[in-house]
TIDO-80633 format. One record per residue (C-alpha): residue in one letter; residue number from 1; x, y, z. Coordinates in steps of 0.1 Angstrom, whole numbers, plus 5000, padded with zeros to 4 digits. Example, Ala and Ser with C-alpha at 12.3 -4.5 7.8 and 13.67 -1.06 7.14 Angstrom:
BEGIN
<residu:A num:1 c1:5123 c2:4955 c3:5078> .
<residu:S num:2 c1:5137 c2:4989 c3:5071> .
//
This chain:
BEGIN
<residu:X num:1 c1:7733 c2:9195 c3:8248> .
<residu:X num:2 c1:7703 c2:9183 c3:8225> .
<residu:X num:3 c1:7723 c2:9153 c3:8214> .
<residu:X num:4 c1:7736 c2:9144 c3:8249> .
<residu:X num:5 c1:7692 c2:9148 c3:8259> .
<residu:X num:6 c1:7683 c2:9125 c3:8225> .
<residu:X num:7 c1:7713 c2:9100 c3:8234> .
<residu:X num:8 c1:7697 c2:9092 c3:8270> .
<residu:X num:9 c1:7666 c2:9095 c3:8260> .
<residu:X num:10 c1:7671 c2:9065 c3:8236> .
<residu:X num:11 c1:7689 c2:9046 c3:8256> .
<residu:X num:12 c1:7661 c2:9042 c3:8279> .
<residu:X num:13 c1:7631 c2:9038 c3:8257> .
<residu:X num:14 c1:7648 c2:9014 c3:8225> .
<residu:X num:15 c1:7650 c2:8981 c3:8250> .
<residu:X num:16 c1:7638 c2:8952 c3:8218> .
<residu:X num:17 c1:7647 c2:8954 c3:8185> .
<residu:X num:18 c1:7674 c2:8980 c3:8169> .
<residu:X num:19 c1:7677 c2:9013 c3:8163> .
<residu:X num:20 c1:7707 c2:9037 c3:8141> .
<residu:X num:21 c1:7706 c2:9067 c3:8146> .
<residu:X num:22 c1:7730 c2:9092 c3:8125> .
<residu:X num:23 c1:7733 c2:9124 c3:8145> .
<residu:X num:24 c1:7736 c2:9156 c3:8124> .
<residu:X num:25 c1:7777 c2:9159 c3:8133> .
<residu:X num:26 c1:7781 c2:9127 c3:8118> .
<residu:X num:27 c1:7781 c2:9101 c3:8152> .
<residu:X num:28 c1:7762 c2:9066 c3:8147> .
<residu:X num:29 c1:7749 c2:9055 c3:8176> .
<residu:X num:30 c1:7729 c2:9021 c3:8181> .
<residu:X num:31 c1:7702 c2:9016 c3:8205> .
<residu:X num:32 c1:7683 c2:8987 c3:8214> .
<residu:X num:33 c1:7695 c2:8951 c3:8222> .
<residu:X num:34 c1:7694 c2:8941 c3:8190> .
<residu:X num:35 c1:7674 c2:8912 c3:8172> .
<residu:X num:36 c1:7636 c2:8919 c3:8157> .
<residu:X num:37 c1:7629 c2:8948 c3:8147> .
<residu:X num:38 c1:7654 c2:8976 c3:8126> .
<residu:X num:39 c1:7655 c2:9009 c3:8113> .
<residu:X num:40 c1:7678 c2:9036 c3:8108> .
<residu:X num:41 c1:7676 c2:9074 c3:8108> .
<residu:X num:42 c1:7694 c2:9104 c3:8096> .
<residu:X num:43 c1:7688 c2:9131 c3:8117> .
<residu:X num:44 c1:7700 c2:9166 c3:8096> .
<residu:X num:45 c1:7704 c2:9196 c3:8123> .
<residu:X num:46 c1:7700 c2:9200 c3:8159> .
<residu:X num:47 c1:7669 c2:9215 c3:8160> .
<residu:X num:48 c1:7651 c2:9186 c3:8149> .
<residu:X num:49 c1:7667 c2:9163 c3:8173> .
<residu:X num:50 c1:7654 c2:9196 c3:8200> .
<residu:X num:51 c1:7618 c2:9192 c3:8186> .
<residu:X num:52 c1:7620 c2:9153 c3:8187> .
<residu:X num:53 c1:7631 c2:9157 c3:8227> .
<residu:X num:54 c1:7601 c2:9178 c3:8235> .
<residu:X num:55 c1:7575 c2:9174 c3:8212> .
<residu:X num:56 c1:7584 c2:9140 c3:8198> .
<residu:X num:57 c1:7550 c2:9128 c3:8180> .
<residu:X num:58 c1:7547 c2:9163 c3:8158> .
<residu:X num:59 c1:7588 c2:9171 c3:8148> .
<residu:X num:60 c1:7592 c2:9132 c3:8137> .
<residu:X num:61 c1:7562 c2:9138 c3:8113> .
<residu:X num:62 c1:7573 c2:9173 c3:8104> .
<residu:X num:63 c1:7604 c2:9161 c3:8100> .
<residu:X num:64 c1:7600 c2:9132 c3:8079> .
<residu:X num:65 c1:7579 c2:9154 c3:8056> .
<residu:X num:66 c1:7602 c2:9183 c3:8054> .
<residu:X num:67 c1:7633 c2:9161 c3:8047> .
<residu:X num:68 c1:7654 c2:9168 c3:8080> .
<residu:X num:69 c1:7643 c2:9135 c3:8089> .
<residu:X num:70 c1:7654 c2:9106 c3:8070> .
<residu:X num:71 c1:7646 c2:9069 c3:8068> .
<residu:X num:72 c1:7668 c2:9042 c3:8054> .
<residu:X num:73 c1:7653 c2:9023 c3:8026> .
<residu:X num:74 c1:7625 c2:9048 c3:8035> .
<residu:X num:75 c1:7613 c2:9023 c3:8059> .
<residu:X num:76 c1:7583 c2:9040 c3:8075> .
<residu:X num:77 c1:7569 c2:9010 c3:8088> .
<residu:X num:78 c1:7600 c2:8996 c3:8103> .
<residu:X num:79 c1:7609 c2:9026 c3:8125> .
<residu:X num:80 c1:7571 c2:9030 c3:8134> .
<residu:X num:81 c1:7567 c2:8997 c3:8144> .
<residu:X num:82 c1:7597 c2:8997 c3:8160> .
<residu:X num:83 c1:7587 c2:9026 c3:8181> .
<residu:X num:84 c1:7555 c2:9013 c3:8194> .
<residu:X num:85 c1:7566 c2:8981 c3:8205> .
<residu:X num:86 c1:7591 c2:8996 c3:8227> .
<residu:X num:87 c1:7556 c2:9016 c3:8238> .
<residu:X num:88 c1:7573 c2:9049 c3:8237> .
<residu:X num:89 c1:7540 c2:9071 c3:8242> .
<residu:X num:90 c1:7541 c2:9053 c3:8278> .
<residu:X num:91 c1:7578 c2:9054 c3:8284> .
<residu:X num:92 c1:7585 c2:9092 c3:8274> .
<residu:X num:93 c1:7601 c2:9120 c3:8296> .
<residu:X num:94 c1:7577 c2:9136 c3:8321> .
<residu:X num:95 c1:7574 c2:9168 c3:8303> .
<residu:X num:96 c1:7562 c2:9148 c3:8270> .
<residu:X num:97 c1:7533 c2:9128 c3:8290> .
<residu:X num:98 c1:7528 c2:9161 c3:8308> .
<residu:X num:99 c1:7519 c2:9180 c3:8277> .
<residu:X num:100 c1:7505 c2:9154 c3:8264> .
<residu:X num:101 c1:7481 c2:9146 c3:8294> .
<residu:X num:102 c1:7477 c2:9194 c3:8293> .
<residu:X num:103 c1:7461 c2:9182 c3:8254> .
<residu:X num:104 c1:7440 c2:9159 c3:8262> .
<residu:X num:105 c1:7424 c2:9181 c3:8296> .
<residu:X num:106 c1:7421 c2:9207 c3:8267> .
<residu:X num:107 c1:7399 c2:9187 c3:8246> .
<residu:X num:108 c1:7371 c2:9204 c3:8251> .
<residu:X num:109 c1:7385 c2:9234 c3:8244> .
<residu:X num:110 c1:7405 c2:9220 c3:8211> .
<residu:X num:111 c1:7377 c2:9199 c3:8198> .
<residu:X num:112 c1:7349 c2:9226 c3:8196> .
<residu:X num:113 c1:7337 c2:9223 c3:8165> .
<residu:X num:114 c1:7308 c2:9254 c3:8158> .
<residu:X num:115 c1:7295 c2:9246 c3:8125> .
<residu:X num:116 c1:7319 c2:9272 c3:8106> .
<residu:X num:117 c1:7346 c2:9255 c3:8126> .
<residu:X num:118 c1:7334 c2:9220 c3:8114> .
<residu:X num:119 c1:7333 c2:9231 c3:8074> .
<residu:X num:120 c1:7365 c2:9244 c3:8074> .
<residu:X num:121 c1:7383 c2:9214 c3:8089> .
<residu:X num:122 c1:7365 c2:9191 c3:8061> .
<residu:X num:123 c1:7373 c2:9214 c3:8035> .
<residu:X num:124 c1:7412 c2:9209 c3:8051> .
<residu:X num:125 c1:7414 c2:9172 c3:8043> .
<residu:X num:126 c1:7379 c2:9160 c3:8021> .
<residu:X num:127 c1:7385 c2:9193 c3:7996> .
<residu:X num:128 c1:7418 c2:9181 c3:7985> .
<residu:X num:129 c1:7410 c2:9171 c3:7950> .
<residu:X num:130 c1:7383 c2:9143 c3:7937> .
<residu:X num:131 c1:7412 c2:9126 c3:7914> .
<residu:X num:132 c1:7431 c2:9121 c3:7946> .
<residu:X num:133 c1:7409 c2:9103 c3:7967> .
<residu:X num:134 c1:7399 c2:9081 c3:7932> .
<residu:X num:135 c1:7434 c2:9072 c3:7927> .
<residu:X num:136 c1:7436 c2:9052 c3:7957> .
<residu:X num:137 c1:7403 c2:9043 c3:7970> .
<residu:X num:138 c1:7382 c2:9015 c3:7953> .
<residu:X num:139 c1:7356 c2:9020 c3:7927> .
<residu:X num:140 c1:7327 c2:9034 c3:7951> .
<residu:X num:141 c1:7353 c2:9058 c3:7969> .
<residu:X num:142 c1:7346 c2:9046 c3:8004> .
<residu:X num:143 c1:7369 c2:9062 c3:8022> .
<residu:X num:144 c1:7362 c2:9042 c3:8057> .
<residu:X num:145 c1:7368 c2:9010 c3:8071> .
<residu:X num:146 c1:7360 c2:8980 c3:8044> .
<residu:X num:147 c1:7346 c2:8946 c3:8055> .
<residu:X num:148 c1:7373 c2:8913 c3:8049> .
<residu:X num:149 c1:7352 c2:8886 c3:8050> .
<residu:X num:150 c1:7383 c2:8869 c3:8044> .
<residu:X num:151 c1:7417 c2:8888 c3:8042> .
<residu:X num:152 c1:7428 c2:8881 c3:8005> .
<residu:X num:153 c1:7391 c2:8898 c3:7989> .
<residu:X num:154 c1:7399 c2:8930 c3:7971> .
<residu:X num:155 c1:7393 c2:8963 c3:7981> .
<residu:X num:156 c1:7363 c2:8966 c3:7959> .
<residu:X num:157 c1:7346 c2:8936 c3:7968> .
<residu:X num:158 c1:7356 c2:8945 c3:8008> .
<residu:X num:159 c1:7336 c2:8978 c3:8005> .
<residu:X num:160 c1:7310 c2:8961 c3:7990> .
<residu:X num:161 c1:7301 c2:8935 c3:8015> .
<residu:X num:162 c1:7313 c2:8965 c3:8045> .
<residu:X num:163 c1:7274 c2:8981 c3:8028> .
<residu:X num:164 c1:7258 c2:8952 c3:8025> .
<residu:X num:165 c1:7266 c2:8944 c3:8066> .
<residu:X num:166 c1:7255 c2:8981 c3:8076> .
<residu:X num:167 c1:7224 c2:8980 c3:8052> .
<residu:X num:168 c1:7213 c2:8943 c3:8067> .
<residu:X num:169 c1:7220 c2:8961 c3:8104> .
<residu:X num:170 c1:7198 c2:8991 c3:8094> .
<residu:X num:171 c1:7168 c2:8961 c3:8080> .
<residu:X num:172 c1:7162 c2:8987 c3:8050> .
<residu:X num:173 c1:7129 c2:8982 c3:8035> .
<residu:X num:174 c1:7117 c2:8998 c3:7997> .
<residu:X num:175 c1:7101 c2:9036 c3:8005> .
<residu:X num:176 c1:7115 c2:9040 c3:8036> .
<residu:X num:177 c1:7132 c2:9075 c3:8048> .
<residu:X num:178 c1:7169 c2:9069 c3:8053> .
<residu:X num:179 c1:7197 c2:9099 c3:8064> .
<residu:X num:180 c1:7229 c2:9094 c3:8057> .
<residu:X num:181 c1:7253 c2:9121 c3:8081> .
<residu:X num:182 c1:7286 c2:9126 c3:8067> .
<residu:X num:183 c1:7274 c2:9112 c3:8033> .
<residu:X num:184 c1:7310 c2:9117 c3:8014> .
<residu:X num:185 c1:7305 c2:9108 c3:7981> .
<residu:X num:186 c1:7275 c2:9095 c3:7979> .
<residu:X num:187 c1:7281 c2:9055 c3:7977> .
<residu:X num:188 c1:7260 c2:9044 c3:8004> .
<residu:X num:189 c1:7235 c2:9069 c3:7996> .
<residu:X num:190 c1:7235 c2:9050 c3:7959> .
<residu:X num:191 c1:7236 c2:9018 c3:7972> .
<residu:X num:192 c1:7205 c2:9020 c3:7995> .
<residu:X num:193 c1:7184 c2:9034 c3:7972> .
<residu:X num:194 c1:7194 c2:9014 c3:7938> .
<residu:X num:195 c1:7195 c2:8980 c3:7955> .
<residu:X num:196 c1:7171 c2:8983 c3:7986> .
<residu:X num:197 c1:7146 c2:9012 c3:7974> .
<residu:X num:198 c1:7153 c2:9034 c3:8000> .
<residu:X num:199 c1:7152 c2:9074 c3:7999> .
<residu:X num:200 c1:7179 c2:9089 c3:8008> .
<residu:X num:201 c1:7186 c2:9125 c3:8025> .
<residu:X num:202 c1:7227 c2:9127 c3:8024> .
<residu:X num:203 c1:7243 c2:9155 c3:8043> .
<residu:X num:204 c1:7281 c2:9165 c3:8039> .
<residu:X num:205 c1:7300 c2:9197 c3:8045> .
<residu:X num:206 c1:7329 c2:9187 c3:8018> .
<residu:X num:207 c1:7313 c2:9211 c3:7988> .
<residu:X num:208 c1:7340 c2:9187 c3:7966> .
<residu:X num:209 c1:7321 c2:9158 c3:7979> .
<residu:X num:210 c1:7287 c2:9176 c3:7972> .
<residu:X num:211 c1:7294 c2:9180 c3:7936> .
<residu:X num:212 c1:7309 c2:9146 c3:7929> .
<residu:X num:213 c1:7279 c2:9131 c3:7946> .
<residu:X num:214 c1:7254 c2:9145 c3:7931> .
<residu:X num:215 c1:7269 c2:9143 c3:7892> .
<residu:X num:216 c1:7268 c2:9106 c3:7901> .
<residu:X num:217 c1:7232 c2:9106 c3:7916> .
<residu:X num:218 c1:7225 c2:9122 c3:7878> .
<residu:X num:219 c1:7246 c2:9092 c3:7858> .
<residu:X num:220 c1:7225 c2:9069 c3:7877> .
<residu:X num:221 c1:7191 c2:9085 c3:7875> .
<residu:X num:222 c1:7183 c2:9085 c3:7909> .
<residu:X num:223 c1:7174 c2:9120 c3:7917> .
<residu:X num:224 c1:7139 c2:9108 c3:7929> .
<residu:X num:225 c1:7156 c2:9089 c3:7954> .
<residu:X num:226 c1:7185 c2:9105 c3:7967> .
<residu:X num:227 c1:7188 c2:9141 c3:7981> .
<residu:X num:228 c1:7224 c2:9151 c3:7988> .
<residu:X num:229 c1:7227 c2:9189 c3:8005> .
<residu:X num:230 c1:7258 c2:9209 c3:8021> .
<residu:X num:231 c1:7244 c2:9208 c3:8057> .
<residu:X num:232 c1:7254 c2:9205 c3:8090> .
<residu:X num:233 c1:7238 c2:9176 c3:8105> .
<residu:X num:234 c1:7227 c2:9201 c3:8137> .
<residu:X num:235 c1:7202 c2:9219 c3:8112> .
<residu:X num:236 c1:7179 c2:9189 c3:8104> .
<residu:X num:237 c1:7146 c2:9184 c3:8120> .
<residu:X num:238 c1:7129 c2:9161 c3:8099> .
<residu:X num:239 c1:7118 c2:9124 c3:8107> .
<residu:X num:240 c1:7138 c2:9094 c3:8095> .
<residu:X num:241 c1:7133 c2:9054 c3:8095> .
<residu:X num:242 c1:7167 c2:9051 c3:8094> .
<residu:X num:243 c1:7198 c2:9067 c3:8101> .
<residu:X num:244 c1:7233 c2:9058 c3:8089> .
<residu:X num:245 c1:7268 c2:9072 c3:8100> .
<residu:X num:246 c1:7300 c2:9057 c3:8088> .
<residu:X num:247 c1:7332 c2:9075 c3:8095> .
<residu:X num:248 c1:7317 c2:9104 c3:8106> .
<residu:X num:249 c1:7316 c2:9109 c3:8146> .
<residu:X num:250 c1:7359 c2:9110 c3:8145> .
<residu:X num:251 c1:7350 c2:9146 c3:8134> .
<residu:X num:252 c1:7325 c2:9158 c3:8159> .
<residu:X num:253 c1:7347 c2:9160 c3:8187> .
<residu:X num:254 c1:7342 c2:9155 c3:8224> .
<residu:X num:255 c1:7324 c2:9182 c3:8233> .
<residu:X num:256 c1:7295 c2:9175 c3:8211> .
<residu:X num:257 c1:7288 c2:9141 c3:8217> .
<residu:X num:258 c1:7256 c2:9146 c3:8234> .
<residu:X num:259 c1:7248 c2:9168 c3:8206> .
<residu:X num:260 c1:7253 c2:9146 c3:8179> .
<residu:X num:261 c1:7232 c2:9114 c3:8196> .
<residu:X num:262 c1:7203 c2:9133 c3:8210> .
<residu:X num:263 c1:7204 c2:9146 c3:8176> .
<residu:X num:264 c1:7200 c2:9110 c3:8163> .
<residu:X num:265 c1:7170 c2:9104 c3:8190> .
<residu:X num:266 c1:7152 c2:9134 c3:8179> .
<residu:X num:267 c1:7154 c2:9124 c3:8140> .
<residu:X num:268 c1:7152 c2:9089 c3:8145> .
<residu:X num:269 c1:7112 c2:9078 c3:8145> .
<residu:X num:270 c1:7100 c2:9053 c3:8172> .
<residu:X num:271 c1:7102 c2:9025 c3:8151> .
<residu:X num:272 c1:7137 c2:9039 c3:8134> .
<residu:X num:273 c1:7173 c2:9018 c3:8133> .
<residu:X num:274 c1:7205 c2:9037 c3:8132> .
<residu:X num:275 c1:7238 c2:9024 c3:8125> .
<residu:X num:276 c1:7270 c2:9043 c3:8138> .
<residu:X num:277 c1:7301 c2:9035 c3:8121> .
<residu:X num:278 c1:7334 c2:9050 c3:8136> .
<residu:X num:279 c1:7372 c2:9044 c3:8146> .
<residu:X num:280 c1:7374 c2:9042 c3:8182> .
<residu:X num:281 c1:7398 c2:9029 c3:8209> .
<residu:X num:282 c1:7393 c2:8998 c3:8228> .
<residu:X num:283 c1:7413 c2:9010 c3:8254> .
<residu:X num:284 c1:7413 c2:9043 c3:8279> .
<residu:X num:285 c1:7405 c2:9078 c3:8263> .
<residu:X num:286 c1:7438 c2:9095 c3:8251> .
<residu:X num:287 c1:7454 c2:9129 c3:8235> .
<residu:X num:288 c1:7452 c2:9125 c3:8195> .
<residu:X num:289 c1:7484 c2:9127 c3:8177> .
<residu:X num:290 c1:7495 c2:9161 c3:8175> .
<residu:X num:291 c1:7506 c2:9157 c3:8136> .
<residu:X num:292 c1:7472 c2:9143 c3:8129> .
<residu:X num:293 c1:7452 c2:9172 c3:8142> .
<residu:X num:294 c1:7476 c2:9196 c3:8125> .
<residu:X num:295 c1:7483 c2:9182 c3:8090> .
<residu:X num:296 c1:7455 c2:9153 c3:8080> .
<residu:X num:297 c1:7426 c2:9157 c3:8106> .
<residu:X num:298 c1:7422 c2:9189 c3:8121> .
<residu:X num:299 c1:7393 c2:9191 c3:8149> .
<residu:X num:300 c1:7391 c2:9153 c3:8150> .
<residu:X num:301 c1:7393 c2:9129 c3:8180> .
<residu:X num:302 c1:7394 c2:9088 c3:8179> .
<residu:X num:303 c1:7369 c2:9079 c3:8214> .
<residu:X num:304 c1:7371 c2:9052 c3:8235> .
<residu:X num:305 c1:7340 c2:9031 c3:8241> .
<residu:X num:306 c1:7338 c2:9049 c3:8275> .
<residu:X num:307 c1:7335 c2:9083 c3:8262> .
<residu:X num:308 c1:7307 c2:9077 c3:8238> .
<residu:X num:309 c1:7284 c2:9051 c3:8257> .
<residu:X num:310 c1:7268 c2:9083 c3:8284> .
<residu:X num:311 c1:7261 c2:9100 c3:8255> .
<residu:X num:312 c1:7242 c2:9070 c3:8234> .
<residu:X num:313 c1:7226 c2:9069 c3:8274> .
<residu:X num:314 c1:7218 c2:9102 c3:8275> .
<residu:X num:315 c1:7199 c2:9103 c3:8243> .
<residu:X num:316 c1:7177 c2:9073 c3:8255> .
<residu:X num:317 c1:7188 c2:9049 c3:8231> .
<residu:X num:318 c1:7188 c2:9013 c3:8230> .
<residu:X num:319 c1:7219 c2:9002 c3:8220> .
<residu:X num:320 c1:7208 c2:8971 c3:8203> .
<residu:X num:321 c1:7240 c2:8960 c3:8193> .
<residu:X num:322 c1:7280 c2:8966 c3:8192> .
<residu:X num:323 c1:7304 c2:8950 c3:8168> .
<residu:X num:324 c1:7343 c2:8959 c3:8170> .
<residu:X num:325 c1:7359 c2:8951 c3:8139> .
<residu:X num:326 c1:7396 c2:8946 c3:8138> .
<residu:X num:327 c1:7421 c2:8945 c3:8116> .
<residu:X num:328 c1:7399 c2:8955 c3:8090> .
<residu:X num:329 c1:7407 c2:8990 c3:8084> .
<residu:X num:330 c1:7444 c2:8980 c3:8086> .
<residu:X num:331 c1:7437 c2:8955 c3:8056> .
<residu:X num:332 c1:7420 c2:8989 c3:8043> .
<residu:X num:333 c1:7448 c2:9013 c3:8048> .
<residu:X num:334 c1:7472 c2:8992 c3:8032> .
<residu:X num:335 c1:7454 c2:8989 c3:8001> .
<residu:X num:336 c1:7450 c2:9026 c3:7999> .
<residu:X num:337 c1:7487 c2:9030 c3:8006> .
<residu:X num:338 c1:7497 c2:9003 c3:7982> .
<residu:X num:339 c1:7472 c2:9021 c3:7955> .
<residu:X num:340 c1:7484 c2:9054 c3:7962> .
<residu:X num:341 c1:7519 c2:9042 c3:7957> .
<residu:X num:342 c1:7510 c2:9026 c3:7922> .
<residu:X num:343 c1:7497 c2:9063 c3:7911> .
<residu:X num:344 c1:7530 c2:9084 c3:7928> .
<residu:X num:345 c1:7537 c2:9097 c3:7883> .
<residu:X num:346 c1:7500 c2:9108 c3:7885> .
<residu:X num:347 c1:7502 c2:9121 c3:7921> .
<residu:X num:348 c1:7537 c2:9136 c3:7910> .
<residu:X num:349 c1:7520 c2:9163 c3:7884> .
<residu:X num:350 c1:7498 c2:9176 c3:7910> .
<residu:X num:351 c1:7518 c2:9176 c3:7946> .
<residu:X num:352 c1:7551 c2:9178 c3:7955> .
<residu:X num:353 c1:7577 c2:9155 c3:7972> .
<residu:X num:354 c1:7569 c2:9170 c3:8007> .
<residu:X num:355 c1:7527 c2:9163 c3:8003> .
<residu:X num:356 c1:7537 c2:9128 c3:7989> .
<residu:X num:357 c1:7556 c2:9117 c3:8019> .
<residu:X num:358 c1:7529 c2:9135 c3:8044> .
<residu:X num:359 c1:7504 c2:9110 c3:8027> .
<residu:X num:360 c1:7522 c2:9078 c3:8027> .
<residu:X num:361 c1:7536 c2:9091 c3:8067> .
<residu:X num:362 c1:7495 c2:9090 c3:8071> .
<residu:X num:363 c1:7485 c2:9060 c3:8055> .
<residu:X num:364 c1:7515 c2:9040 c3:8073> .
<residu:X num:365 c1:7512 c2:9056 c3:8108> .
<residu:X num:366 c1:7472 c2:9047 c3:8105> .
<residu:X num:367 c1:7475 c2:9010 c3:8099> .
<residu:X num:368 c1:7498 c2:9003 c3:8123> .
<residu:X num:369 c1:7476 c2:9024 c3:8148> .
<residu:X num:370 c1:7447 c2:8994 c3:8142> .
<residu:X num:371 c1:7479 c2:8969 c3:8141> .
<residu:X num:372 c1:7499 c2:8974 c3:8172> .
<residu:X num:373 c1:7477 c2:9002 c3:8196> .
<residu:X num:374 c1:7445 c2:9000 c3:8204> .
<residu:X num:375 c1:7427 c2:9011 c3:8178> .
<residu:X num:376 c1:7394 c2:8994 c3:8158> .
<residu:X num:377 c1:7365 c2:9003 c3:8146> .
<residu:X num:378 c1:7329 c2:9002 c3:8165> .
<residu:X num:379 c1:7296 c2:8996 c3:8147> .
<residu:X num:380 c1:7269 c2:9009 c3:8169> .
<residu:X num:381 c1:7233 c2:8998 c3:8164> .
<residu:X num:382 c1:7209 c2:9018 c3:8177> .
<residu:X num:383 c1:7173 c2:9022 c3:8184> .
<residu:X num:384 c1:7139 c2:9040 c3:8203> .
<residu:X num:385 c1:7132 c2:9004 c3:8210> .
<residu:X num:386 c1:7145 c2:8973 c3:8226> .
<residu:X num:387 c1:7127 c2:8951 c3:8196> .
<residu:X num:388 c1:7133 c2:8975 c3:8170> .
<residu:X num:389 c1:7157 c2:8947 c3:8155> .
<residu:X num:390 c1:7154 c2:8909 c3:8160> .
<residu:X num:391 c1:7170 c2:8894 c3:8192> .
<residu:X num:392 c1:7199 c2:8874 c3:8182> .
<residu:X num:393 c1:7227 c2:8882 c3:8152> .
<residu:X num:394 c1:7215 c2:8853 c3:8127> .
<residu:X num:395 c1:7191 c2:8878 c3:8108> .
<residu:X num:396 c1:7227 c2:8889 c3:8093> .
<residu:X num:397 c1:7237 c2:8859 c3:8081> .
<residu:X num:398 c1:7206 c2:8841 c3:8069> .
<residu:X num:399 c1:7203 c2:8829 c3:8038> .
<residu:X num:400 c1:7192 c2:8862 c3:8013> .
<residu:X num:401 c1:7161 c2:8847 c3:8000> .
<residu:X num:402 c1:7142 c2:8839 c3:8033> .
<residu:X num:403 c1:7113 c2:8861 c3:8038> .
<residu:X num:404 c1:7119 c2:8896 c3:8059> .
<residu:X num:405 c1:7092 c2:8886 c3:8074> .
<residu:X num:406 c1:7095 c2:8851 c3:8088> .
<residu:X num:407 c1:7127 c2:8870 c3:8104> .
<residu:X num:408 c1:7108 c2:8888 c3:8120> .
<residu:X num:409 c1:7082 c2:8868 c3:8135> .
<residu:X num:410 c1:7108 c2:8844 c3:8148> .
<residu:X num:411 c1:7122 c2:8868 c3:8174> .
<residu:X num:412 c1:7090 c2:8885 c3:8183> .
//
């Protein structure tokens, strides 16, 4: 019955491209008019091929990692891509969109992160291992979107100039008070205070991150400058110039939204800048993958533009300016992936076959979120004031040795 289900199922949604499918009592079938795009799977027991009928997004992840679902040429990307350019999230069966559409309505419900709630669903994906995360991300382990000034620069030099952009949004000055929610390892709490004199209160709930953080604060003998605590961002109550956020807001969930910006008004002082860095979706508000929330991000939620602006609005802030990048955390993702690849002996001593493929399933399904769906990434600058920055973009790309000041007084 299950294969008969599958069979019509395909034949409705594969219209470009081509896929094989291998059914688990040995029939081939071919969907798909052929040309374009190609894949092929193996599909092992019937079962799966159930699980991929009702809940499609969860069993093919599930299945890929467990081994019941097989790729040819373990071709990820091909049979991903394949499947979103035949837009199968819209085209499913009723019942999938229904329970999909029953998730999303349950948001608020799924996505209510207390703080206990919130420190155990870092711990789930950001308390993994240091050496992991330093295998594959570049030298300052930013593990967010990097900045391609032009698409061929390294990761490294990417990062670099993705800190340099938030810092020149955020108009650092030497002394002044800068928090940094969601803080990870530390690297933009070291660069603000070694190359712009800022100090620095950074806040994670990743006790991994804490450690790693602060042991490099110590090599670089800047524990007069940089604080970095195990706290929930909901517990602060002390003023800041400045107020940085990169990668961070995916994790607080829907519900809290109003929370977490009227938290940034209350800290952020009347002459204060913050900077909001997050994936988001330029189109409607959707259910997150079910795989994601189960296996990589538990608790976390990608929002559209809609869902977040009556919140900034709430909170009285000025948004002073919005920047979507695109295409830049794909660029990211694949040099994580293709790093991450280059290490699979070291990976190999620690994790098994079944967490290797989870990871590379992650890595792969992610880029081609910000390459084929609506995915990028908003930078939100934000303010008590409506001059609190200058009123045109040039400030960010002026020459680096013109005087702060003459900045300044050219847009007052």
């Amino acid at each position: 019955m299950w294969e008969r289900i599958f069979d019509r199922v395909m034949s409705r949604l594969v219209q470009t491209g081509e896929l094989t499918v291998n059914y688990p009592d040995g029939t081939r079938r071919r969907y798909g008019a052929g040309g374009g795009d190609r894949a092929e799977v193996s599909i092992t027991d019937t079962t799966t091929l159930r699980g991929l009928v009702l809940r499609p997004d969860l069993t093919m992840g599930e299945g890929y990692m467990d081994g019941r679902i097989t790729i040819a040429h373990d071709n990820i990307e091909g049979l991903i891509r394949l499947i979103l350019r035949n837009r199968f999230r819209e085209a499913m069966p009723l019942w999938v969109r229904m329970v999909a559409r029953a998730r999303f309505r349950l948001g608020h419900l799924i996505q209510r992160n207390s703080p206990v709630r919130s420190k155990a669903n870092v711990a789930h994906h950001y308390d993994l291992s240091n050496d992991l995360y330093q295998l594959f991300l570049d030298r300052d382990m930013q593990y967010s979107c990097a900045y391609f000034t032009d698409p061929t620069v390294s990761l490294d030099e990417a990062q670099e100039a993705k800190k340099a952009h938030i810092a020149a949004k955020l108009r650092i000055e030497p002394g002044m008070r800068v928090l940094d929610i969601g803080c990870g390892w530390g690297g933009m709490a070291l660069t603000l205070a070694r190359d712009y004199g800022a100090r620095v209160v950074g806040v994670t709930l990743s006790e991994n991150q804490l450690a790693l953080g602060r042991a490099r604060v110590a090599e670089q003998g800047l524990e007069q400058q940089i604080d970095l605590r195990l706290q929930d961002y909901r517990n602060l109550a002390e003023p800041f110039d400045r107020i940085v956020s990169v990668g961070m807001l995916e994790h607080v969930g829907l519900p809290h939204y109003g929370e977490y910006f009227s938290k940034v008004s209350d800290l952020l002082s009347q002459d204060g800048i913050a900077l909001i860095h997050t994936i988001g979706r330029t189109g409607p508000p959707a259910a997150q993958s079910e795989w994601i929330n189960r296996y990589i991000f538990p608790g976390g939620y990608v929002p559209a533009m809609s869902e977040l602006a009556p919140a900034i609005e709430r909170a009285g802030l000025w948004t002073c300016d919005t920047e979507v990048l695109r295409l830049h955390y794909a660029y990211t993702l694949r040099h994580w992936l293709q790093r991450f690849d280059a290490h699979l002996d070291t990976v190999r001593a620690t994790y098994d076959d079944r967490f290797i493929r989870m990871w590379r399933y992650y890595l792969t399904i992610c880029y081609l979120a910000f390459e084929e769906q609506d995915q990028a990434v908003f930078q939100f600058q934000l303010a008590q004031r409506r001059d609190a920055v200058p009123i045109t973009r040039d400030y960010l790309y002026a020459d680096d040795s013109a005087p702060r000041a003459m900045t300044d007084t050219a847009a007052q």
